[in-house]
C-alpha positions, 0 to 999 in steps of 0.5 A: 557495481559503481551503479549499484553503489550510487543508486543505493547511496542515493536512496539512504540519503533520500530516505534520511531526510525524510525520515529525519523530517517526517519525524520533526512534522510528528512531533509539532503536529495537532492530533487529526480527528482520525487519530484522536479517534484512534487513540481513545479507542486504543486506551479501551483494547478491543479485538473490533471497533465499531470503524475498524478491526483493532490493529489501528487502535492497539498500534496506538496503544503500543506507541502511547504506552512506550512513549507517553500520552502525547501526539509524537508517541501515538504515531511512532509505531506508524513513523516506524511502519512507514519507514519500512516501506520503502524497503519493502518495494526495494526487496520487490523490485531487487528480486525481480527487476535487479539491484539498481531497479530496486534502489531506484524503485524505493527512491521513488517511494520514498519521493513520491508524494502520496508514500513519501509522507506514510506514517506521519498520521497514526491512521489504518493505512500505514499497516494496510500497506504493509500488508499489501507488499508483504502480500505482494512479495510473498505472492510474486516468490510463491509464482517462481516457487511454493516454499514454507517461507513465501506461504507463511509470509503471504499469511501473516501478511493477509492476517495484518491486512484482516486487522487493518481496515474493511477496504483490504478485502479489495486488495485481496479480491485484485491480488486474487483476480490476478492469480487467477489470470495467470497459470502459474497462479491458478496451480498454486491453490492446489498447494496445501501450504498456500491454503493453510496460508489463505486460511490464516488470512481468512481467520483473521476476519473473525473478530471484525465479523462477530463485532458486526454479528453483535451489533446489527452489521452496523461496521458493514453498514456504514462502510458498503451501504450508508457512506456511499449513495451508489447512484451515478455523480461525475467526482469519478472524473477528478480521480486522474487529476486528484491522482496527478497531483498526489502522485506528480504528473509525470511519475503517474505517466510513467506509472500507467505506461508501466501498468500498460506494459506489464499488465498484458498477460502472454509474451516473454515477459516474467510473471511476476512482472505480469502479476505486478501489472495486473494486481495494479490495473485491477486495484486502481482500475476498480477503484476508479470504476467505483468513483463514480457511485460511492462516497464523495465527501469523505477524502479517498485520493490514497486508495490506489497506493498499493496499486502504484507502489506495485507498479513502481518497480517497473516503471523504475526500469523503464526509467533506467532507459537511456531518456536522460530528459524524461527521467531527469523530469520524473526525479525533479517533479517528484522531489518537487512535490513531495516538498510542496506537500511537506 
């Protein structure tokens, strides 16, 4: 208990002051181009735009009706959302690796450079991660068993994903993928309360699709073929190290050890400790696949969040061993570069 109550002391305090000075860089911060963009098209609400689905913009019209026609405004609803998230690792991580692995688990998203400043921008990746660990717990409850709860869930989380940006569809095909690997994953889409759930998730596509459907797929265009010269550069190489840097080295270590443990199917380990794994490799694996032909002059070093925070319960745990240097150098590097990058 003594354990638990440190562990969870600890991550209040982490995830107070960072709120506390997230908030403060939001309110002094100049508008990003992105977020001016955002913000334009939220003061003309549509169900589509020509970069996004419409959840960025209406975010940014929610916060500048509640708040006015100023910077700070625009990013409270993405302050919020960026705030939860922490959370949101933790019910992962308490669920399925125990109470003190939960709270340490979301004191490194909290610290970990490249979650730690989510929601300081008003951008799509705030509820895109959202989505992606509410999909993420739904998908682990549903492994130990099918109930309304989980199914509905994984539904409203696929729906916010739909509504968030193009690049969710990859989360979704990596989640599926390692589903499918798993048995208890593949008995699940013989359950009408997960397909009623899919079939939400993939409603939520249509307003983004008959905006394409209406303008010469120019969306789709842009974002699979016109962005990405899909011939072969070697920026694919600079993915570990722009990695390292926005995660911190050693928490990435630590991170792909995690990857390699829980991601090998078979064995005594838990399943939902092996969809976690493989939802990771499958996500960060692609993405650094595809580094190689797509796009390299547009910033792109935040794709594989999701695959880390999946993997920060497990390497949590690893962490709870007795390496008293490793994690003391884990905990230091990570404040250290969350710092350096505030």
């Amino acid at each position: 208990m003594q354990g638990e109550q440190r562990a969870r002391a600890t991550f209040v305090a982490l995830w107070g002051v960072v709120c506390a000075l997230k908030f403060a860089i939001a309110v002094r911060l100049p508008l990003f181009v992105d977020e001016a963009f955002y913000w334009q098209e939220g003061r003309h609400l549509a169900f589509a735009y020509s970069d996004l689905p419409g959840l960025t913009a209406w975010l940014a019209r929610l916060g500048t009706a509640i708040g006015g026609e100023n910077a700070f405004a625009l990013r409270l609803p993405f302050l919020l959302i960026g705030a939860l998230l922490p959370w949101l690792v933790m019910r992962i991580a308490r669920r399925w690796f125990g109470a003190i692995v939960g709270w340490q688990a979301a004191s490194l998203a909290v610290l970990m450079p490249l979650s730690g400043l989510m929601g300081v921008l008003a951008v799509p990746d705030v509820p895109l991660t959202l989505a992606t660990l509410l999909c993420l717990h739904a998908a682990a409850r549903l492994l130990r068993a099918v109930g309304p709860g989980a199914a509905f869930q994984l539904g409203v989380g696929l729906a916010i994903g739909a509504l968030s940006h193009y690049r969710f569809a990859g989360a979704v095909g990596a989640g599926a993928l390692a589903m499918l690997l798993l048995p208890q994953g593949r008995r699940l889409l013989s359950d009408p309360r997960v397909l009623v759930a899919l079939l939400a998730g993939a409603l939520a596509w249509v307003p983004l699709l008959l905006w394409n459907l209406e303008n010469a797929e120019a969306g789709l265009r842009f974002q699979l073929v016109d962005r990405h010269p899909w011939q072969l550069h070697a920026d694919g190489f600079l993915f570990p190290l722009i990695q390292a840097l926005f995660v911190t080295p050693v928490l990435l270590a630590t991170l792909l050890l995690a990857m390699w443990r829980t991601a090998r199917v078979g064995g005594e380990m838990r399943v939902q400790w092996r969809f976690l794994g493989l939802f990771a490799a499958l996500a960060a694996g692609g993405i650094f696949a595809l580094g190689f032909v797509t796009d390299s002059e547009r910033i792109s070093f935040h794709w594989p969040l999701p695959a880390w925070l999946a993997l920060l319960p497990a390497a949590a745990m690893l962490l709870s061993r007795p390496r008293q240097g490793w994690r003391r150098l884990v905990w230091a590097t990570s404040g250290l570069g969350l710092a350096r990058v505030l």
